[in-house]
N, C-alpha and C positions, 0 to 999 in steps of 0.2 A: 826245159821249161823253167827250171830254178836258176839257171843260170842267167837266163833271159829276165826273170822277175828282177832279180838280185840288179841287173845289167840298168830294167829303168830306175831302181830303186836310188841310185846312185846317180842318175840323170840330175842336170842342174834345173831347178823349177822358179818360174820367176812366179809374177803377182799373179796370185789366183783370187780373183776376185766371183764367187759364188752368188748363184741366187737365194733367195731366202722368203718365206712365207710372213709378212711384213704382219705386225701386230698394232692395230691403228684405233683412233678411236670413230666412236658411231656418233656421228654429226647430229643425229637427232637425241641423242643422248646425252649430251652437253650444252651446256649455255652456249659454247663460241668455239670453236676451234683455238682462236689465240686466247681464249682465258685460261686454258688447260696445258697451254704450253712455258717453255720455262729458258733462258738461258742454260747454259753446262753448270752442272754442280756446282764448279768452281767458279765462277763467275758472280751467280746469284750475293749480293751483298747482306750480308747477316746481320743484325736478326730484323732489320727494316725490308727487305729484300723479300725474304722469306714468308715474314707475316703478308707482307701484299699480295707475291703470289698464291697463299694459303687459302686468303679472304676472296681472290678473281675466281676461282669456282671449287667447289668439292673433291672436283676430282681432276683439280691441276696437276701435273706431274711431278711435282716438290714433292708429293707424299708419297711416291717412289723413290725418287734419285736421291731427298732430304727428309727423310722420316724421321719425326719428332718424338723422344720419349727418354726415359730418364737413362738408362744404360744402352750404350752399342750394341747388345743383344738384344735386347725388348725394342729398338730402334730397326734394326735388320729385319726382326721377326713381323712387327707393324706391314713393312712395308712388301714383306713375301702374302702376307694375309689381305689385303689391299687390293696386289696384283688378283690373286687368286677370283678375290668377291666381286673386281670389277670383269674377268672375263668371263666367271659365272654371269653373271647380271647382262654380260653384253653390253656392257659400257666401250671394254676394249675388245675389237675382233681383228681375228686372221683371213688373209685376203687368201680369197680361195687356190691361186694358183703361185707355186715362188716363181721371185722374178726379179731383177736390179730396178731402182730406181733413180730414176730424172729428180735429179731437187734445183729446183732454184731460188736464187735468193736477189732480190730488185728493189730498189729503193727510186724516189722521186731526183735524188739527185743525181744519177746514171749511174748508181753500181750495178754492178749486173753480175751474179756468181751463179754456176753448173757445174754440177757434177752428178755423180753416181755415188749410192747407196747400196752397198751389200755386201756376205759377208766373208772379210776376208782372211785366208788361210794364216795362222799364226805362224811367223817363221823365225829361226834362229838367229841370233847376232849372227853368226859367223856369215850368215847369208846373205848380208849384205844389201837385202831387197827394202827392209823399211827401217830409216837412218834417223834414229832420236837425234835430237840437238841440243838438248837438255838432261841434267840428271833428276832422278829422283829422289821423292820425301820417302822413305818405307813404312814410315805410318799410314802415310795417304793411301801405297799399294796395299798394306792389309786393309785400311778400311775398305775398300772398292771390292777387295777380292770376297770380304765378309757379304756385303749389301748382292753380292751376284750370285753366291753359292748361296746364299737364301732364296733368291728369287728364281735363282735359274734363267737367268736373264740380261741379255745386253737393252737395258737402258736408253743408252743415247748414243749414237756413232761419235765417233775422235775424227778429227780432220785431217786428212792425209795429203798431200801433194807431190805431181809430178808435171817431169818438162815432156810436155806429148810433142812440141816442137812440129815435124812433118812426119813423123814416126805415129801417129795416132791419129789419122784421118778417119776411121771406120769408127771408132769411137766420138769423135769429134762430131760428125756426121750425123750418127745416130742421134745423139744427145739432144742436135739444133732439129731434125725430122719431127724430134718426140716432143719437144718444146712447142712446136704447132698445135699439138692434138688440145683436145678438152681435158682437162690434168685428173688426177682422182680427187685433190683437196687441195684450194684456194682460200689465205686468210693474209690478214695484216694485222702483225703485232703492234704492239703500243709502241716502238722505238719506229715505227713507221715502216717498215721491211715487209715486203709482199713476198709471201711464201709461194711458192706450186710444187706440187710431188705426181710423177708419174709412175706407172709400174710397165716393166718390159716384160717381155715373158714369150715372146718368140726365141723358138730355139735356135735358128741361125743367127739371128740377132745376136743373142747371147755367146752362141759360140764366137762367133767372131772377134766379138768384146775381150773373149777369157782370153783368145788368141792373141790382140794385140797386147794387151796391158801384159801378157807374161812377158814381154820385152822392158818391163820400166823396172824401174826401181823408186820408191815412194818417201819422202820426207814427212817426218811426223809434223803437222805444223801448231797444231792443240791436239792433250789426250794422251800426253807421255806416261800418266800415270794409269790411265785405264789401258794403252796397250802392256804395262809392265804386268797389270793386274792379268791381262789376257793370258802373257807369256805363264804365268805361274798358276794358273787355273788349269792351263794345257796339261803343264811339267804334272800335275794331281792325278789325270785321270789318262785311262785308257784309250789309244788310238787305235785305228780312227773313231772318230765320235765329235758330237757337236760343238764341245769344247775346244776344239781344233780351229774354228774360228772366231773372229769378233769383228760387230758390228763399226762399218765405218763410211764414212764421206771420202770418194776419192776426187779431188780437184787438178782437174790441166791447168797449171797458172802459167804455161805458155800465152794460152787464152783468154784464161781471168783469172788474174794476179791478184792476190790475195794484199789485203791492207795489214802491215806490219806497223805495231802497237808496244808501247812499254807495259810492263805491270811494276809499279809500284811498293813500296815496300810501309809498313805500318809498324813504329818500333814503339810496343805497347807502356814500359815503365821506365822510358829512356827521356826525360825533358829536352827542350829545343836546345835552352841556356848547357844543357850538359853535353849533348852532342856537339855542339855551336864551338864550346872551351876544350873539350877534347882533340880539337882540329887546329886547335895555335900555334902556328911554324910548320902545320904541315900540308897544308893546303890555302888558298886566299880565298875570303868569305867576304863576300860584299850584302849585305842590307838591301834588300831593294825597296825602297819606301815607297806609299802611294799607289801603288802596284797591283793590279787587277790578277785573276790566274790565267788569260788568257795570253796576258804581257809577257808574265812571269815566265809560261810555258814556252813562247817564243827567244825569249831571254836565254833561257837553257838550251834552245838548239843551237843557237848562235855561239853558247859557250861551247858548247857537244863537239863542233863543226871543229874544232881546231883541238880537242881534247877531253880526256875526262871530266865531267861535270853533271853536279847533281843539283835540285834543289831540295830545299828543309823547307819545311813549315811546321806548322802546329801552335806557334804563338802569336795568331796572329798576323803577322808579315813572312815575306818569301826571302830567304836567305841562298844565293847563289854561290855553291861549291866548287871551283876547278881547280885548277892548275898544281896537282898534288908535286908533291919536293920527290924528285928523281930519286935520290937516296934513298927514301922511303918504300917508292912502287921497288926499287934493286931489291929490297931485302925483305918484301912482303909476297913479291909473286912468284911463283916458280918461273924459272927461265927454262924447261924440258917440254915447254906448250908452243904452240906457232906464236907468231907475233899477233896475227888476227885475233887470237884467246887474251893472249896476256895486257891487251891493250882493250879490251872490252867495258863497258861502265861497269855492268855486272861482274866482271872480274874486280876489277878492282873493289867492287863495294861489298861483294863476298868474303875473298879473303885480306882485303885491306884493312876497308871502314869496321866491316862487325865484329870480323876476328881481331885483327890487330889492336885497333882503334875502340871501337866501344863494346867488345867485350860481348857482343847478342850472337846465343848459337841460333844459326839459320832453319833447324830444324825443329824448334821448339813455336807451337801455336803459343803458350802464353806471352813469349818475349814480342815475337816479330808476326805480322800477318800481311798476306801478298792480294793488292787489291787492284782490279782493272778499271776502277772508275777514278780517274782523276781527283774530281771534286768530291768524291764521298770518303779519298783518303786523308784530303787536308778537313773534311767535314770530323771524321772521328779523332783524328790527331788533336784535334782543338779542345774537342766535349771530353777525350780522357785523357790530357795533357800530356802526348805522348809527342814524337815526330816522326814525321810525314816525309819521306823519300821518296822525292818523284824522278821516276829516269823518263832518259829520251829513249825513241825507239832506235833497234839495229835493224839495218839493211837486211830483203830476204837474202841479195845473194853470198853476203859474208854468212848468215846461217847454214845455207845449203851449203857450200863450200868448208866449212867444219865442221860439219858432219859429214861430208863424203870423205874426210881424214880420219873418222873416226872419232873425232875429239868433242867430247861435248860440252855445252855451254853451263854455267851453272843453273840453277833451279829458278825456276819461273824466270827467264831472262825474255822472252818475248809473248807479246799475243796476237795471232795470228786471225782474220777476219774478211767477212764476216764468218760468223760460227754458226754449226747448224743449230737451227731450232731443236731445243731436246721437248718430245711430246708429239714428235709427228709421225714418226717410224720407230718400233722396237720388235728387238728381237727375242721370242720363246722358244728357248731351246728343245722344248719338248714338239716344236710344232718341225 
């Protein structure tokens, strides 16, 4: 018998994706469905972002995932007492039986995104089953891992993706069946995205599911920092236990391919004029005068298209970055990376521009802040005289592709979309 335990113990385990008793809110209990919901943490733009959502209802989901108060501690603390008073109250309830769910995500212009909700097995680097593509902040991972061991709580699912290709029909299958049905909860957020959530809970169903996905392996595509937060929550506590998994979105982008997005870079006490003269001889800067953001932005991919290229703003006009001096990229990048890394805009604007060139450590909120709205990053560059780094976005499959080497991109280098609505499914670990 121990030999035999010992024998599966050792067994290689792919994606277990688990059911879960989903914690949702009670529609007669809220003004709206979508007032109470919220973009990812990190997305939500500070402090205009926040207050909006704050003011769209009482018990919008910002006062979990972003609890307001003067210390990190009385901030976490807020937001475990919150949780607590609104599932006393029955604001937020648990859905009587666990079960995966159907989310989809649909918009009027034909996007169309599906996947599955639930919660999955936390597993090791060496295991190869879910492949970051990016590094982490370690501040971000304490703060996340703070805000969860208060609450006891997954939040909001991270976006996962895999190629289900013809290896995932039963999943595939189920997903379009259950998409017919009458959903449990129907809304449309303000950015115009029509939500649906269903819940599974047949147990063949479900096996089947665990069956196939144990064959994939998963790309992180948002949420690097809450799977990191997951892994070190695990490493804390005793196995087996609840803490062994975390709340996630798994998407087939076989099927529905996910919209690959820059994020932005906000360099808080760096002027245009300074970053602009720090770059003479070693890059060519062109002026684009007259210049809308929507020119500008087409401007950069065409520069993008043949080479490194960024744009600046913050004074006003869009200043276009390429063609860095060869010399420069030899003695700034490492040459021990594939060529796909070392030739990346984020590589380069990592360890070229900020290290080299202007001197902003990446991990510092007060110097630099990473922003996914276009226009709200040349908005604040402007109002705090800062500049405004706007990248183009990377291809998914150069991503996939370096991370299934292992290699990861640096820190906030893409955003992956659509993102699931945080406020419509979370997980209590006690349930």
């Amino acid at each position: 018998m121990n030999t035999a335990g010992h024998s599966e113990a050792k067994a290689p385990r792919g994606l277990e994706l688990t059911p879960f008793r989903g914690l949702r809110y009670d529609p007669d209990r809220v003004g709206s469905l979508a007032a109470v919901t919220s973009p990812p943490y990190d997305v939500v733009v500070r402090p205009d972002g926040l207050h909006h959502l704050q003011s769209a209802d009482p018990y919008n989901i910002v006062r979990l995932i972003l609890p307001q108060a003067d210390t990190p501690e009385a901030r976490n603390a807020q937001a475990a007492d919150t949780l607590r008073r609104w599932r006393a109250e029955g604001v937020l309830t648990a859905d009587a039986e666990p079960g995966l769910y159907v989310y989809e995500q649909r918009d009027d212009a034909g996007m169309l995104q599906r996947g599955l909700i639930g919660a999955l097995r936390v597993s090791d680097p060496g295991e190869r089953l879910v492949l970051p593509h990016e590094d982490v902040m370690p501040h971000i991972v304490a703060d996340r891992a703070d805000l969860m061991r208060a609450t006891s709580a997954n939040l909001e699912p991270l976006l996962l993706t895999y190629r289900g290709d013809d290896t995932a029909t039963v999943t595939a299958a189920l997903i379009e069946r259950t998409a017919e049905q009458p959903p449990l909860l129907a809304t449309t957020t303000e950015d115009g995205i029509h939500h649906r959530l269903w819940s599974v809970t047949d147990p063949a169903d479900l096996a089947a599911v665990g069956k196939e996905l144990a064959g994939h392996q998963a790309l992180i595509a948002d949420g690097h920092h809450r799977w990191a937060t997951y892994r070190r929550l695990r490493a804390e506590r005793p196995s087996p236990g609840p803490w062994d998994h975390g709340l996630v979105l798994l998407v087939d982008t076989a099927r529905y391919p996910l919209r690959v997005r820059a994020i932005h870079r906000l360099l808080h006490d760096l002027p245009v004029a300074d970053a602009l003269g720090a770059l003479d001889g070693l890059f060519r800067v062109r002026r684009l005068d007259g210049t809308a953001l929507p020119e500008a932005m087409e401007a950069l991919a065409e520069a993008a298209s043949a080479g490194n290229a960024f744009l600046l703003a913050g004074d006003g006009a869009f200043h276009l970055v390429d063609r860095p001096d060869p010399e420069l990229l030899a003695r700034t990048v490492p040459a021990d990376r594939p060529a796909a890394w070392r030739t990346l805009d984020a590589t380069v604007l990592h360890v070229t521009l900020l290290d080299h060139v202007w001197h902003v450590p990446e991990d510092s909120p007060a110097r630099i802040a990473y922003i996914h709205d276009t226009a709200a990053t040349v908005e604040k560059a402007e109002r705090d005289g800062g500049t405004a780094v706007l990248m183009h976005p990377v291809r998914e499959e150069v991503v996939r592709d370096l991370a299934r080497q292992g290699v990861t991109m640096p820190r906030k280098s893409t955003s992956f979309g659509p993102k699931p609505a945080s406020g419509l499914v979370l997980r209590a670990l006690d349930l």
